[in-house]
N, C-alpha and C positions, 0 to 999 in steps of 0.2 A: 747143923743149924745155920752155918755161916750161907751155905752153899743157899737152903730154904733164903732164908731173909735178902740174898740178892737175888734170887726170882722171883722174890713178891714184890721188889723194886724194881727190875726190869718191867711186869707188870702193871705196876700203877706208872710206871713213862708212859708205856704203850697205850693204857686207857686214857691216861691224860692227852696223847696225841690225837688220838683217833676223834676224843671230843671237841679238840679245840681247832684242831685241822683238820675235819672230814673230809674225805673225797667226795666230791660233787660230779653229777651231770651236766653242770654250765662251764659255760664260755666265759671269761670275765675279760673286759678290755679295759685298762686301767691309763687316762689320760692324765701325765705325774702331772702336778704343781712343782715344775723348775724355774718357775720365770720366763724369760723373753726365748722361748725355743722348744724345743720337742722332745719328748721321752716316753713311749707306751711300752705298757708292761700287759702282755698278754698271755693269758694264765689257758690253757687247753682243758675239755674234760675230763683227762685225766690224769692232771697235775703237769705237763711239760709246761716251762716257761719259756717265752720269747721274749725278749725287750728290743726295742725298735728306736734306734739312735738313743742318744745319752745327756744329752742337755748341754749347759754352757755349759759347766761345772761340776766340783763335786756334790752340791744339793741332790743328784739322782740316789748317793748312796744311801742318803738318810731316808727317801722314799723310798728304797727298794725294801730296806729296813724293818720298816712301817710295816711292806705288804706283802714281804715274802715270810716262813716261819722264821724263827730265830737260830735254828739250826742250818736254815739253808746256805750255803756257801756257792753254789752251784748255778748255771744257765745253760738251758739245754740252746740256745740257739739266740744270736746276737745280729740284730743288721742294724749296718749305717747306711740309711738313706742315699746320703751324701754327705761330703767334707768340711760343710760350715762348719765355724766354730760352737755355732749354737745347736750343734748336733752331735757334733767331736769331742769336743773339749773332756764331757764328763764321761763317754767312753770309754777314756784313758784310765779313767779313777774306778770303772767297774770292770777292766779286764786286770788291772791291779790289785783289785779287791774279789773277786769272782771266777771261780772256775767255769770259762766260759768254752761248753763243746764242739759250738761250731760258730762262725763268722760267716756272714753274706755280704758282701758290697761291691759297688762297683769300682770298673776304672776310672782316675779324676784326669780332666787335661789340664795343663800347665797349673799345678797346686803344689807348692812350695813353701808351705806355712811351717812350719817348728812343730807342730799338732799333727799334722798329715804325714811328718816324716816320723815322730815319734808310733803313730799309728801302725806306717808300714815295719817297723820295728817289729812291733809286738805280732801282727800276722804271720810271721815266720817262724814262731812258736803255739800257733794256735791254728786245728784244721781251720782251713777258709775256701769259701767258694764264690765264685764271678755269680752273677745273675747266668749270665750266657750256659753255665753248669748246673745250674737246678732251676726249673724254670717253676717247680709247683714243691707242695711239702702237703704229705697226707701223713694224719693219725691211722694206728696198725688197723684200725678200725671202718675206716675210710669214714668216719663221718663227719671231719672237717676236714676242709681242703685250704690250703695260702698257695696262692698264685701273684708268682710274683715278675711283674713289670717294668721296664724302661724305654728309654725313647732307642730309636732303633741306630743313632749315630752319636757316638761322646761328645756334646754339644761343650763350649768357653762359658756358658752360663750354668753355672755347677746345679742351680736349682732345676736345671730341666736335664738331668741327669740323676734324679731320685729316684731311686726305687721305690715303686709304689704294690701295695699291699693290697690283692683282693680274698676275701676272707669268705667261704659258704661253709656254713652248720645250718641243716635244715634249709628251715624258709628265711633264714635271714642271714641276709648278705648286707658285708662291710667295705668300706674301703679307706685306705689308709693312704694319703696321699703324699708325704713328704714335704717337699718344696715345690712340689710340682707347680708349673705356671702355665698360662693358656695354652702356649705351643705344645709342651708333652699333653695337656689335654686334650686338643684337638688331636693328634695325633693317635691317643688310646683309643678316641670314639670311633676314628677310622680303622683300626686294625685290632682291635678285642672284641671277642663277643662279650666278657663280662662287663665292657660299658655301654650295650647295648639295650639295656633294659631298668628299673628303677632299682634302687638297693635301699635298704633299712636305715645302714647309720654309713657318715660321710666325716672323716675327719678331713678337714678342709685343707686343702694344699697352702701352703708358705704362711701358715698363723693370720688367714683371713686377712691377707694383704689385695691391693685393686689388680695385681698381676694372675689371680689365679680365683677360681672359682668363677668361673666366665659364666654369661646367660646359658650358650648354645651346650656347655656341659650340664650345669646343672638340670636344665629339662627336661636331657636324657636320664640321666641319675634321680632324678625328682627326690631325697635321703625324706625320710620320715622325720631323721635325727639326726644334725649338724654339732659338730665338735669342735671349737676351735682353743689350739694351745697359743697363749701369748704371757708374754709378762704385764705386771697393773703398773699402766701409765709407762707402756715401754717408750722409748724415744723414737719408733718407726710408726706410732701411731695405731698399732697393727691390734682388733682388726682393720680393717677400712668400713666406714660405713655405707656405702654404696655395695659390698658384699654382704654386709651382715642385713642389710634390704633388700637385697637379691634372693637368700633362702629364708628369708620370713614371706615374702609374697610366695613362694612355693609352700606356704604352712609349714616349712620344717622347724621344729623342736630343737631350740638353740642352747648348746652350753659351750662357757666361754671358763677355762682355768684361771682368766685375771681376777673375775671376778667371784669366781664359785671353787678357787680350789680344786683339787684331784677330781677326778671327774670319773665313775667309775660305771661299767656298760657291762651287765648280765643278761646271759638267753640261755635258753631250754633247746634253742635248736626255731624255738613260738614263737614265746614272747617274751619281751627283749621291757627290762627294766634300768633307770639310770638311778643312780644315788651320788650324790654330791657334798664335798667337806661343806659346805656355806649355800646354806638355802636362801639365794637371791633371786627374785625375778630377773628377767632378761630384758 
């Protein structure tokens, strides 16, 4: 009897997971609400997770919280962009909190912060790989591909040393930009073919600052859907209005985390839907 009544309880776990967590066919791209900095939590179709820098703080763990299941402990795969603090800092508080399978990032030149040392710490017990070592990441499936990019020399300006994120499922294509700022962009347009042609959704390099999101990029990229992570009322002003005027005259579909909260980006591979914590106009 004992034995019967705990597999009618393993049971209703498993029915209750399978309804409240189903496995999906979508892509979700999850833009956190951390404030003044960056943290994307990208979920594959079928179920790997990638988070993509870590915010200033510990604030990311309460949104991974939110949007991973309550049993997750886990991440299949972690990159830092780069080693701003506004990228780094909560990093530290998700490889301390998270069994994290793999690490991506790059080399930093002359970075000697408290955060960056505590960083390289922690890689030394966690696989890690250069960009220069995995240049792309495919599902067993081959139906999403991440192609991942850098500028081709370890520049003193850490933000044009981002690794940046090109993302194909189906007919829609992403791109995840970092800190990136005009020089790594003109530099991609010259030497990628993936920014050769228009893409779907555009997370906007450095939180829609006047350094990045140049004209001559965006016209090649023309995004349908512009994403920008910033904090409300951060003290860099960020975005710049002269950018966020730049992909409105291109018609692109603007959400901004200051004002709209988590920001969150679902595809079939088609068609690609947004949903947001706070329905503000833009």
């Amino acid at each position: 009897m004992q034995l019967l009544n705990l597999l009618l309880t393993l049971m209703t776990i498993v029915v209750w997971i399978a309804v409240f967590y189903p496995k999906t066919n979508l892509l979700t791209l999850r833009v956190l609400d951390i404030g003044q900095g960056d943290s994307l939590l990208l979920t594959l179709p079928e179920g790997q997770t990638i988070l993509i820098d870590g915010g200033p703080d510990h604030t990311v763990i309460e949104k991974l919280g939110t949007y991973l299941p309550f049993w997750e402990h886990s991440l299949d795969v972690f990159v830092l962009t780069h080693p701003h603090e506004d990228h780094l800092s909560g990093a530290l508080d998700v490889l301390n909190t998270y069994t994290v399978e793999g690490i991506i990032s790059n080399p930093a030149k002359d970075e000697q912060t408290a955060s960056w040392k505590a960083w390289n710490i922690k890689l030394a017990t966690t696989k890690h790989m250069s960009i220069q070592e995995i240049a792309s990441i495919h599902t067993e499936d081959h139906r999403v591909t991440l192609d991942l990019f850098s500028g081709s020399e370890v520049q003193k300006n850490q933000n044009n040393n981002s690794i940046v994120l090109g993302i194909t499922f189906g007919e829609v294509r992403m791109t995840l930009m970092g800190d990136a700022e005009v020089e790594l962009e003109k530099e991609l347009l010259q030497t990628t073919s993936f920014f050769n042609s228009p893409i779907t959704v555009l997370k906007t390099g450095h939180h829609g600052s006047q350094t990045s999101s140049s004209t001559a990029f965006l016209e090649v990229l023309h995004p349908q859907i512009g994403l920008i992570s910033c904090g409300i009322n951060n003290k860099f002003n960020h975005p710049y209005p002269e950018t966020v005027e730049r992909l409105k005259k291109l018609g692109t579909a603007l959400y901004r985390t200051d004002l709209q909260g988590t920001i969150e980006v679902m595809t079939d591979g088609n068609i690609v839907e947004v949903a947001t914590e706070k329905e503000l106009p833009i």
